[in-house]
C-alpha positions in Angstrom: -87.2 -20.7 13.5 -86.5 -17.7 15.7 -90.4 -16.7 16.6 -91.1 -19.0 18.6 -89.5 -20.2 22.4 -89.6 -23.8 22.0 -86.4 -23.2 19.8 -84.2 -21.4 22.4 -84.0 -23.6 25.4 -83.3 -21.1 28.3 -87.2 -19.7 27.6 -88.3 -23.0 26.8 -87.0 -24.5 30.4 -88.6 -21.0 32.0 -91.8 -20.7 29.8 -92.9 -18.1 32.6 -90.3 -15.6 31.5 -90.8 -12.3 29.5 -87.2 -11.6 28.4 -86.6 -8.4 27.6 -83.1 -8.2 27.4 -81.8 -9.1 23.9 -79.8 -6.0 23.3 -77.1 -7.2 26.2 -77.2 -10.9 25.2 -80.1 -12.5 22.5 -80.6 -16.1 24.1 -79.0 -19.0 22.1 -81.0 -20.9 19.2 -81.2 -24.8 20.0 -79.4 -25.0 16.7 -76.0 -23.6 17.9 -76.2 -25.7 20.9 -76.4 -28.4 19.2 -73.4 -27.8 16.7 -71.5 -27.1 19.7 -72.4 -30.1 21.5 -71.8 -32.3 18.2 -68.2 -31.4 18.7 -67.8 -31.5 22.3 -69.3 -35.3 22.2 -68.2 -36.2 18.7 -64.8 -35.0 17.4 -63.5 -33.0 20.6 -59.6 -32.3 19.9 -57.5 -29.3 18.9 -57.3 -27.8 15.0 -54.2 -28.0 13.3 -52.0 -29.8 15.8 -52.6 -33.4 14.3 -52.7 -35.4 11.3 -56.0 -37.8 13.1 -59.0 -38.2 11.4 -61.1 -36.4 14.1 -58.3 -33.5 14.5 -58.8 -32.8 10.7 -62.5 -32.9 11.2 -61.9 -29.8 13.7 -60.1 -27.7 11.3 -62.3 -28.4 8.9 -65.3 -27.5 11.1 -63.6 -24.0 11.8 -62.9 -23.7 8.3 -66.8 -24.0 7.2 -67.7 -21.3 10.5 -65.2 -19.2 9.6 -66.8 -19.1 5.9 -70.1 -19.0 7.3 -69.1 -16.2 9.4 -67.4 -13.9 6.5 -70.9 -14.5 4.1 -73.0 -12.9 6.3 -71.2 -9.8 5.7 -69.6 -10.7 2.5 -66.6 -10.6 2.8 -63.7 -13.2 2.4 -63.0 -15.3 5.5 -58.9 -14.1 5.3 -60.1 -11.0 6.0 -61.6 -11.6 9.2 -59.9 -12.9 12.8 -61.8 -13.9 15.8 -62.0 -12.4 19.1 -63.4 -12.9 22.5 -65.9 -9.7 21.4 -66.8 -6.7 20.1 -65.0 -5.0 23.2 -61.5 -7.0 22.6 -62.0 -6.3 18.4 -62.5 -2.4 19.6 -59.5 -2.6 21.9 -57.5 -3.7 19.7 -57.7 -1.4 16.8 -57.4 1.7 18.9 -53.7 -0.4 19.6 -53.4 -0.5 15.8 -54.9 3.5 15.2 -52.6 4.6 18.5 -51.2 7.4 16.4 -53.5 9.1 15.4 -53.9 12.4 16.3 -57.7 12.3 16.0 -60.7 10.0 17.0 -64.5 11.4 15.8 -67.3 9.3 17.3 -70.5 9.6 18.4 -72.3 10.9 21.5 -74.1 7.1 21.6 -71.2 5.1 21.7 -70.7 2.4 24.0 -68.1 2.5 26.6 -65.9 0.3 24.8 -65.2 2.6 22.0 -64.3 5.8 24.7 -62.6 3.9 27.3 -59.7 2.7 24.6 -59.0 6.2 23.3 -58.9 7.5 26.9 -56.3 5.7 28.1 -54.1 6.8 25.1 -54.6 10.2 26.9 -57.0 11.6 24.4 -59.7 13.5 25.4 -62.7 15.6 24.4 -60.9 18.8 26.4 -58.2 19.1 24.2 -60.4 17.7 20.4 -58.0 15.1 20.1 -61.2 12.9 20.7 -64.3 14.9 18.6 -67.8 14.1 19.7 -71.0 14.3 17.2 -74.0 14.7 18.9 -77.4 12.7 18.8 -80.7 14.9 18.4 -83.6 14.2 20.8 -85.8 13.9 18.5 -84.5 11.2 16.3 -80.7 10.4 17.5 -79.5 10.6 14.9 -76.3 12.6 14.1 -76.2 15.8 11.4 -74.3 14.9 8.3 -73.3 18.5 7.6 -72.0 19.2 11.2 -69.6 15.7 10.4 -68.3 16.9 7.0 -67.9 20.6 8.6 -65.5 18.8 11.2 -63.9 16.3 8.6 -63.0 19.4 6.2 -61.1 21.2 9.3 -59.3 18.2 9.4 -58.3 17.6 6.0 -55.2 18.8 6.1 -53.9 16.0 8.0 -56.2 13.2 7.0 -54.1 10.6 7.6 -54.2 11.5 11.7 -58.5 10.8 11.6 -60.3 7.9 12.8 -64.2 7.8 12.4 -64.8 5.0 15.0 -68.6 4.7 15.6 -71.7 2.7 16.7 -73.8 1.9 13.6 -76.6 1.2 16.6 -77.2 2.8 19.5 -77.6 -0.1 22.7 -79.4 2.9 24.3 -81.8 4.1 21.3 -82.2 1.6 18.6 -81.5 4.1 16.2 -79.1 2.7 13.1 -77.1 5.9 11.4 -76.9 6.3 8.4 -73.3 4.4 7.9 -72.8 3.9 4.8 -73.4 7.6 4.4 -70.9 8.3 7.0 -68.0 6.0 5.8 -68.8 7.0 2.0 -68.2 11.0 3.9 -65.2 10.0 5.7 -63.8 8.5 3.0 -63.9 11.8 1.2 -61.4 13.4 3.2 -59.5 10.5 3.7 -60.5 9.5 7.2 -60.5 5.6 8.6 -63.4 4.2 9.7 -64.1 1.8 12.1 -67.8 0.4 12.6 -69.1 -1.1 15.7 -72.2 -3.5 14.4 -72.7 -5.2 17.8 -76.3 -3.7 17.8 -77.1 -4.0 13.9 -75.8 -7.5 13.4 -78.9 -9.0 14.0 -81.6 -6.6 12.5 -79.9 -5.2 9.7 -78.2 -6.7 6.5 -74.9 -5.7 6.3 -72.6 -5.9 2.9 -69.0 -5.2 3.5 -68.2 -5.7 -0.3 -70.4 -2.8 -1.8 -69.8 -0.4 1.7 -65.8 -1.1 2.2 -64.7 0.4 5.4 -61.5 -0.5 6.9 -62.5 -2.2 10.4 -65.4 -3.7 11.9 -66.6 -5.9 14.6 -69.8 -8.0 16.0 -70.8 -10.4 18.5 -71.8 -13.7 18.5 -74.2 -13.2 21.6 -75.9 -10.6 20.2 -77.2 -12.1 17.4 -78.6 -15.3 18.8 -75.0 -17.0 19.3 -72.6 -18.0 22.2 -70.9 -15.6 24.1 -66.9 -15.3 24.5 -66.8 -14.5 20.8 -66.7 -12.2 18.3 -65.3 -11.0 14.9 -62.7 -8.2 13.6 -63.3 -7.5 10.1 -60.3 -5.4 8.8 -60.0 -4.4 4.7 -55.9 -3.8 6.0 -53.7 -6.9 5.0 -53.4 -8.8 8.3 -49.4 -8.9 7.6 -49.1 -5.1 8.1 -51.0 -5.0 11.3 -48.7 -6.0 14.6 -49.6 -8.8 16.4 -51.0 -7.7 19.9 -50.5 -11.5 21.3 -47.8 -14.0 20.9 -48.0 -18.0 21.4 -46.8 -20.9 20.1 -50.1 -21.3 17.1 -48.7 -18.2 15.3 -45.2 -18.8 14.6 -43.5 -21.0 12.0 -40.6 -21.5 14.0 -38.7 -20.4 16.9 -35.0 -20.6 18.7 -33.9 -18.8 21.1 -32.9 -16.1 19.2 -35.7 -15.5 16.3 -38.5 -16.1 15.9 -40.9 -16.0 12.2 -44.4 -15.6 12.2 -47.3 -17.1 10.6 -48.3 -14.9 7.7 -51.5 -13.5 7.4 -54.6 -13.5 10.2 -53.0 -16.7 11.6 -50.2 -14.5 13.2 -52.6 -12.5 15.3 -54.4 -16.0 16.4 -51.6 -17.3 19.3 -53.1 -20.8 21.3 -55.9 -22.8 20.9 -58.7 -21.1 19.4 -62.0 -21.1 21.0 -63.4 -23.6 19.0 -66.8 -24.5 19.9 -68.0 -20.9 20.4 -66.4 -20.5 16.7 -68.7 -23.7 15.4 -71.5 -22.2 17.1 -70.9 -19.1 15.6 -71.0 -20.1 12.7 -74.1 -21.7 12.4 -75.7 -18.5 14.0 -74.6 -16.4 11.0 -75.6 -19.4 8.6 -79.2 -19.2 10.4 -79.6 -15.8 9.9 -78.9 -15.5 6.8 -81.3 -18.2 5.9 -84.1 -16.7 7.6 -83.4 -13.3 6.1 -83.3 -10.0 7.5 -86.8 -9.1 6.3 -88.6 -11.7 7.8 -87.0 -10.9 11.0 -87.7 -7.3 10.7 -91.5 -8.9 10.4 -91.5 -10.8 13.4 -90.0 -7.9 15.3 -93.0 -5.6 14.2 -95.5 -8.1 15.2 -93.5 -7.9 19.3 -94.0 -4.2 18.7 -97.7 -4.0 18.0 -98.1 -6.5 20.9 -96.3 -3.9 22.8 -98.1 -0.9 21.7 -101.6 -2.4 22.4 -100.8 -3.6 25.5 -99.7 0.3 26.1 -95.8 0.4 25.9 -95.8 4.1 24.7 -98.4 5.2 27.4 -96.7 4.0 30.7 -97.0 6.6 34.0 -94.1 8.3 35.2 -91.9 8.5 32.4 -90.5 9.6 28.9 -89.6 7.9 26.0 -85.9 8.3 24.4 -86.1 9.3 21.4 -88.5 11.7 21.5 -90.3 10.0 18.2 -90.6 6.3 19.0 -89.0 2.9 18.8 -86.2 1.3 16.2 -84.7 -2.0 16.3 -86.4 -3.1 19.4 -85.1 -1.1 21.7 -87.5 1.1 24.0 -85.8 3.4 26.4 -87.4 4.9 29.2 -86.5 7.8 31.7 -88.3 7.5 34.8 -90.3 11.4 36.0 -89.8 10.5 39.1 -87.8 7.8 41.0 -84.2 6.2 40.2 -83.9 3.5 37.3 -81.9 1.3 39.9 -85.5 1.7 41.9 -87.7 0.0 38.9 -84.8 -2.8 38.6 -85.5 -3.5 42.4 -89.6 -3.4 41.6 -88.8 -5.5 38.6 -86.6 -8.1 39.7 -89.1 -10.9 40.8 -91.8 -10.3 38.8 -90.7 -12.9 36.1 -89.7 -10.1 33.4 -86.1 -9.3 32.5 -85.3 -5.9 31.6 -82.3 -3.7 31.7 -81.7 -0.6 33.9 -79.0 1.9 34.6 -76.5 3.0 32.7 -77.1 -0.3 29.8 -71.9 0.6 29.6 -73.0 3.7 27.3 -72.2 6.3 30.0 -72.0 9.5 28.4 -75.1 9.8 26.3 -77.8 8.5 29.6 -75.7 10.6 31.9 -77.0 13.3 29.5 -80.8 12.4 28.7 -81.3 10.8 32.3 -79.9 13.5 34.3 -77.9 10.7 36.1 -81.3 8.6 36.4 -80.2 5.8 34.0 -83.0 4.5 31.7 -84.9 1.5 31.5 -84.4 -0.4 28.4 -86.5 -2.9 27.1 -85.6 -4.9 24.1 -87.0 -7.3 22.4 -86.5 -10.6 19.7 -88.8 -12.3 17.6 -89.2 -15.7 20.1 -90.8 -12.3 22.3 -94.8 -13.7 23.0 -98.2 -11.6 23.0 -98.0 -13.2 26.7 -94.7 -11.6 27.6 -95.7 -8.1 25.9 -98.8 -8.3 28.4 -96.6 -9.1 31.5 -94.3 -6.8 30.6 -96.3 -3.5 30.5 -98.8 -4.6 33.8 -95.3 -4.9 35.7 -93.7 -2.5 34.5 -96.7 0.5 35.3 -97.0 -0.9 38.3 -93.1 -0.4 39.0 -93.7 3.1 37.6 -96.5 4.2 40.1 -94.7 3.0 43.0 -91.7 5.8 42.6 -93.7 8.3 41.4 
């Protein structure tokens, strides 16, 4: 169901692509698409707003994906809200978490878990925001160095926030999160997870690893895009709302108004409906495929890519120093800009990522500036696109050198 492009119709339509890209957006399963279009062409109307048959059949819809969205993770479904993303879900709790006093991530976060903080005015200079680093060799980060800072910090345990990347969008590499939330925990830390990355590779159980906020993306995980989900163990009553509209109110005059209880107060206007549905059934199909049949699939891309030379390319170094995880492969161009490959690359027929892939900080570090090039892969990846992909991408190679 997902190894093969006949069921994903953007490769199906351009069977000469070798799309390499998954790790910024997976493409969409034929299946979502379809659920999607079933309500555009079959019961297209808003959710709650009217007592008509195919009105009901909307809420009812959003219901089941909402359901479907919460099992994947399992967790109950009032215990998650929708977003347009994993960046508007990570905004939004460092709204909730503005007070305190101290943020700990990691050096391979994304940009949307530093730019938040920063423009509360904390910052690395003055520890308010406390950065782990990743080792070359495996990127991961040291347990011991984490618990060092987290016992400085005890004393005021309330003021801590462990807000993190589970997987890197520039390595692959999945911490060890359960470890680190079962750590924070400890000394009375909250932790936020960012699973954008880990969604689709990993199983992920919310119930036996409680943490207090997470998030995910539909379009990572073979989805739509414009939607997302905040997972939050907090009772949605206590949080403030961060929008207002007409959907999340019980009543209004012009002087009071009373709010929905619950998630339903933090969800003003019309929801995005169709994304949700599709949603849905994306989490539904992964979980029926399982996570270790995917993890096969995966492995068989990679030993295409490794016989057709992946780990032996000219002009360049591989990032992390000891190989590949989650199928993503970054490389740092020896010689010649990243910016220069995507230029090489750009008509050859294969889609890869170059630059900067929004996680700043840590490929500022290991790049010198260079940006990498990062190559990610799905199981619907073909023996014929791991080919293409390593002829054009050596040949991109020796041209800078």
């Amino acid at each position: 169901m997902l190894d093969s492009k006949k069921y994903f119709p953007t490769l199906a339509n351009n069977p000469d692509l070798a799309y390499f890209d998954s790790a910024a957006s997976t493409q969409t399963h034929e299946a979502v698409l379809k659920a999607m279009n079933n309500y555009y062409c079959n019961f297209r109307s808003n959710t709650n707003r009217g007592e008509y048959d195919i009105s009901e059949r909307t809420s009812n819809a959003l219901d089941i994906a909402k359901q479907q969205v919460a099992d994947l993770v399992n967790v109950s479904s009032d215990s998650i809200m929708f977003t347009s993303g994993t960046t508007q879900g990570l905004n939004m709790i460092a709204r909730w978490m503005k007070d305190k006093k101290r943020i700990i991530v990691t050096e391979a976060e994304h940009n949307a878990n530093i730019v938040p903080w920063l423009t509360q005015g904390k910052s690395s200079a003055d520890e308010s925001i406390i950065v782990m680093p990743i080792n070359d060799f495996d990127g991961l980060i040291n347990l011991n160095e984490l618990e060092t800072i987290l016992e400085k910090t005890s004393d005021g345990w309330q003021d801590t926030m462990v807000s993190f990347c589970a997987t890197s969008n520039v390595t692959g590499v999945t911490q060890p999160w359960q470890d680190i939330a079962t750590l924070s925990h400890k000394y009375g830390a909250t932790v936020c997870i960012d699973f954008c990355q880990t969604i689709a590779h990993h199983e992920i159980d919310l119930k036996e690893n409680q943490i207090e906020f997470a998030v995910f993306s539909a379009h990572k995980m073979y989805g739509p895009t414009g939607i997302g989900v905040l997972y939050s163990s907090f009772d949605f009553n206590d949080l403030i709302p961060l929008y207002y509209g007409g959907g999340a109110v019980e009543s209004v005059t012009f002087d009071s108004v009373i709010l929905k209880q619950g998630v339903n107060k933090h969800c003003p206007g019309t929801p995005d409906i169709a994304n949700i549905i599709g949603f849905g059934v994306a989490c539904e199909m992964i979980k029926y495929v399982g996570y270790s049949l995917i993890k096969l699939q995966e492995l068989d891309v990679l030993k295409h890519l490794l016989s057709y030379g992946i780990d032996v390319l000219p002009n360049c170094r591989v990032f992390p120093a000891n190989g590949f995880e989650d199928s993503v492969i970054s490389i740092i161009p020896i010689t010649g800009h990243s910016s220069d490959i995507g230029q090489l690359m750009a008509h050859t027929g294969v889609a890869v990522r170059t630059g900067k892939v929004c996680a700043h900080p840590l490929v500022d570090r290991i790049s010198g500036s260079k940006g990498i090039i990062r190559i990610s892969f799905a199981p619907y990846n073909t023996e014929e696109d791991c080919e293409k992909l390593c002829r054009e991408l050596a040949i991109a190679l020796v041209k800078v050198k």
